[in-house]
N, C-alpha and C positions, 0 to 999 in steps of 0.2 A: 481565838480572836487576836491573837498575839502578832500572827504574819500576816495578817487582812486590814486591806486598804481600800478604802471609796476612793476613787477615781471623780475629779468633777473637773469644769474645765472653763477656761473664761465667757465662754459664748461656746452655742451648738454652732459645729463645722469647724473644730480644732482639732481633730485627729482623739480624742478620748478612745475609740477601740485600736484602733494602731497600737497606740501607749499600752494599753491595757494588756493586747494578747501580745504586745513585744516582750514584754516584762514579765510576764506567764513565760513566754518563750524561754527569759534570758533564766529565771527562777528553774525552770525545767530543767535545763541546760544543768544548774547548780544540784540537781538530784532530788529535790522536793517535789512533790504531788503537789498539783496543781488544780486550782476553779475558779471560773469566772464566770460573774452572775449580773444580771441586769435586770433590776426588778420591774422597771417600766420601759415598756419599749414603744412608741408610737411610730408607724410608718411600715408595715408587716402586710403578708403575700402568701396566699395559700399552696402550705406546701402538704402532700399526701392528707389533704383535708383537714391540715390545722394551721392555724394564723402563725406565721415565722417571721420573723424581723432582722435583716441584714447582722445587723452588728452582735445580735444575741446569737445566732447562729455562727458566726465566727469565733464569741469566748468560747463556745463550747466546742466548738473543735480543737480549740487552744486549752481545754481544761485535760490533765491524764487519769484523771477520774472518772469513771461510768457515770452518765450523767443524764437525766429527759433533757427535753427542749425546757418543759412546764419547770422544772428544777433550776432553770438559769432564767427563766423569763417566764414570773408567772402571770403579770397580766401585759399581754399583747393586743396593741389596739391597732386596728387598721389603717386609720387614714394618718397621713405623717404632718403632724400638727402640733402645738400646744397641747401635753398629756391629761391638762382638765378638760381643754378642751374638744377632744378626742372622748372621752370618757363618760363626758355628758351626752355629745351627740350620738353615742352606741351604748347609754345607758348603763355603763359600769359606774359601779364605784372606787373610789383611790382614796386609801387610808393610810398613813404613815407606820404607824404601829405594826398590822399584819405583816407589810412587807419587811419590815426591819424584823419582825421575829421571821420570819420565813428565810430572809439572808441569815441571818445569830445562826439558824438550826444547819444550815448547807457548809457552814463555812469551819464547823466541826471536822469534817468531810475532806477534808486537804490538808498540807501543812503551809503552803500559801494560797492567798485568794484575794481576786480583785474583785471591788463592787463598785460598777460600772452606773453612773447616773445616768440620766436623761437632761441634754442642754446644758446650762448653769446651774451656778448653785441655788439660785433660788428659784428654777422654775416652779412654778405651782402645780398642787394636787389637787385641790378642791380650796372652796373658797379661805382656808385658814392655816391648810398646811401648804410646804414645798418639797422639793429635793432636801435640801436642808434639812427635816425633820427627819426624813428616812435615813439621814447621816448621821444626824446623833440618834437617833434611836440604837441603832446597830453600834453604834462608840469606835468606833474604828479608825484613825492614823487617818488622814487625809491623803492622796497627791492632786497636786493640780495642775493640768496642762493649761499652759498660756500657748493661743494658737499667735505666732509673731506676727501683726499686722500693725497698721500704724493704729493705733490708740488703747494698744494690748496693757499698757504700763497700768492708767489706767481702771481697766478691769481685773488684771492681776492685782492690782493694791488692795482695790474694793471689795474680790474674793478670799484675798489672805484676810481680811480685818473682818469679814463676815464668818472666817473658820474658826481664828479665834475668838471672835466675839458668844460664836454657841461651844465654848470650851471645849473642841477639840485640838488636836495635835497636828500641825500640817509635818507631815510627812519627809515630804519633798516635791520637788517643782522640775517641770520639765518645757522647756523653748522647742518649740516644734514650729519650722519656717510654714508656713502655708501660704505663706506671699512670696513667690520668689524673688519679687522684684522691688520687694519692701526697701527702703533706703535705710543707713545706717546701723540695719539689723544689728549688727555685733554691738554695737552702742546700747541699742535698747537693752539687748542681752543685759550686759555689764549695768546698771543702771539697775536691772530688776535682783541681779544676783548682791549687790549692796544694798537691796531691801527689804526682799524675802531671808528669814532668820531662818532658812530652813536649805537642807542642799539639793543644790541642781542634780539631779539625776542624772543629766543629758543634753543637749543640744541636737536636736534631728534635721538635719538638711531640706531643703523642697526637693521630696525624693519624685526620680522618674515613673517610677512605679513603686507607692504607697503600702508597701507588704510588712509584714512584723520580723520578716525576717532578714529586710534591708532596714527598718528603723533599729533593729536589736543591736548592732556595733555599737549604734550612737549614745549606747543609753549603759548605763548600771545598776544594779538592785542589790550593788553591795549593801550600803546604806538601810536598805531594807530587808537586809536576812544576816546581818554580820552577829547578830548576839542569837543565832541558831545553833 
């Protein structure tokens, strides 16, 4: 559990798997075995007759570990929606506990690993848990992508004050532009890095093509493997 991080991120459509398999990349790159796991995935596409979800299938081709699909994404729901809401209309159920012992057990398995949420940090599982629950159950270091738009400050305050308010650890924080055309950006930047007590990883450009292996310059995982 030592080098393993839940990834969550100010809102869904901030780049959370970029981040995630960049930083697998950059950790690879530093000689460590690698995984990345996503325990809820909604919005999945039958592949050789099993439900597969974009972003789960890219940690795992970013993990250097032997890995299933089902071992990085064990419940996949089809329709790309709110994961309770997904879950009830196809009849599963979402419990925080399972999934958080099902990441505890995988994450043995590497000497780093990212745990990749679904949306924010508080979307909902069913009527009493969230994402949230599945983060501390598992106890793991936080990071948080702020996707840079105008009223990210905002959301990043509200996500840092909600990681620590369920006593975990934020990690670190990473400014990913997703608005190219966002005004003052570098302002906002500066503004969030005098608030969050925690260090910036990274600054990632509005890349032309979104790959982990043009986000990885942008970014560091010294901070996160330096007492290895």
């Amino acid at each position: 559990m030592k080098h393993s991080y839940f990834v969550t991120g100010t809102d869904t459509g901030v780049g959370k798997t970029l981040i995630a398999n960049a930083l697998l990349k950059l950790a690879h790159d530093e000689g460590l075995s690698t995984l990345g796991l996503k325990p809820v995935a909604a919005g999945c596409y039958l592949r050789d007759e099993q439900l597969v979800n974009e972003d789960a299938w890219e940690l795992m081709q970013h993990s250097s570990i032997d890995v299933s699909y089902t071992d990085v994404n064990p419940v996949a729901l089809r329709e790309p929606m709110a994961p309770h809401i997904a879950a009830e209309r196809e009849t599963v159920t979402l419990a925080a506990r399972p999934l958080a012992d099902h990441c505890r057990e995988q994450v043995r398995r590497a000497e780093f690993c990212i745990i990749e949420g679904a949306g924010g940090w508080q979307v909902p599982l069913n009527d009493h848990e969230s994402m949230a629950d599945i983060a501390t159950g598992i106890g793991a270091p936080v990071i948080l992508v702020v996707g840079m738009r105008l009223g990210c400050i905002n959301h990043s305050l509200l996500t840092v004050a909600a990681v620590a308010a369920a006593g975990l650890k934020l990690a670190g924080w990473v400014a990913n532009h997703i608005d190219a055309d966002m005004a003052v950006a570098d302002a906002n930047v500066a503004a969030l890095e005098a608030r969050i007590k925690a260090p910036l990883l990274g600054t990632v450009p509005a890349l032309d093509n979104p790959a982990p292996v043009f986000a990885a310059p942008h970014l560091s995982v010294g901070p996160l493997v330096q007492s290895l």
